[in-house]
N, C-alpha and C positions, 0 to 999 in steps of 0.2 A: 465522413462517416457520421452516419445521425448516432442520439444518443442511445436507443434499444442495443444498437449493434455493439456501440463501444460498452454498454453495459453485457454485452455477453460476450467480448473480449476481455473484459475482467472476472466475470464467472468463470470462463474457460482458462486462464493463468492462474486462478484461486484452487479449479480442478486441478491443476499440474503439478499441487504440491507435494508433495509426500505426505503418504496417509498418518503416520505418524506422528510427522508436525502438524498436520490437519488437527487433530487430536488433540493436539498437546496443546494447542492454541486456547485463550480461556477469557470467556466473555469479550472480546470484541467483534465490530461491527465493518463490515467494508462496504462503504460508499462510493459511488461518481456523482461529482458535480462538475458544472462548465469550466469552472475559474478559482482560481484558490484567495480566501476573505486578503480584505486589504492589507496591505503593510509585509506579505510575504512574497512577492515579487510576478509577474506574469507567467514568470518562466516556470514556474513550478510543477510537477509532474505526481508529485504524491505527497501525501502526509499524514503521518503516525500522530497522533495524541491519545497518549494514557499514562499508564504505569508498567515500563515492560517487566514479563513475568521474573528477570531475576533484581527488580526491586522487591518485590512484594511481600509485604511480612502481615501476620496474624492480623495487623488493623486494614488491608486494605478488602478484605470482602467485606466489609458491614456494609450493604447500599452503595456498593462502588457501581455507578455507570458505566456503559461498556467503553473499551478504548474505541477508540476510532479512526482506520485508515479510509483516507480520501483518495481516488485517485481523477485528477483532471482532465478532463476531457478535451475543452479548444486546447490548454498549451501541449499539450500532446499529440494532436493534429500538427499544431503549428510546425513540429519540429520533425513532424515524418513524413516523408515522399511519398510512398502510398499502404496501401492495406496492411501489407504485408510486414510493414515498418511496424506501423503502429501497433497490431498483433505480436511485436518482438517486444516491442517499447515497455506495452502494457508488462508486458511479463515481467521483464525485469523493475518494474516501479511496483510491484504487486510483489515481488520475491523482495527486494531493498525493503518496502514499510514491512512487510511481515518477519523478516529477523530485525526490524525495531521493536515489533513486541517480544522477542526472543530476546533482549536486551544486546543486540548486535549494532557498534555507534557506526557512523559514516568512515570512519578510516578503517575498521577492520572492513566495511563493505567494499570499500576503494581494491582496499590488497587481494580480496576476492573477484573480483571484476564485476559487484552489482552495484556499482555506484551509480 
């Protein structure tokens, strides 16, 4: 899957959210890149960087940058058999980092099934 198409397989799981959380989401950004920067393993599928919104207090709008979900492109390929995987994949690595901006950690994801 070249990368246009898996960029509109993460547009179309981002459309799937509920309008509400759509909404309720604040200042960040969703990315795809190939590979995820060094030191975080090959295998990686997504990743959250910010402040999610139930830290946030009075200091962080001053010039706060947006957060940032990435989602990966080859290691996400690597690990689906075909289209139709990756199309499931993407979704749930697009639903997992966005309840990390909802301040949702990996074990409450786990017990939900979007790990």
């Amino acid at each position: 899957m070249g990368h246009e198409e898996f960029e509109d397989a993460v547009a179309d799981a981002l459309d799937g959210i509920p309008a509400e959380l759509a909404r309720a989401m604040d200042n960040v950004v969703v990315l795809v890149e190939d590979d995820p920067p060094e030191g975080f393993g090959s295998d990686l599928l997504g990743l959250y960087e910010g402040t999610p919104l139930t830290e946030r207090g009075t200091w962080w709008a001053a010039g706060a940058l947006p957060d940032r979900i990435t989602v990966f492109r080859r290691p996400t390929l690597a690990v689906c058999r075909d289209r139709e995987h990756v199309v499931e994949e993407v979704r749930v690595t697009v639903v997992h980092e966005v309840a990390h901006h909802f301040g949702i950690d990996d074990a409450r994801l786990h017990e939900l099934g979007w790990a």
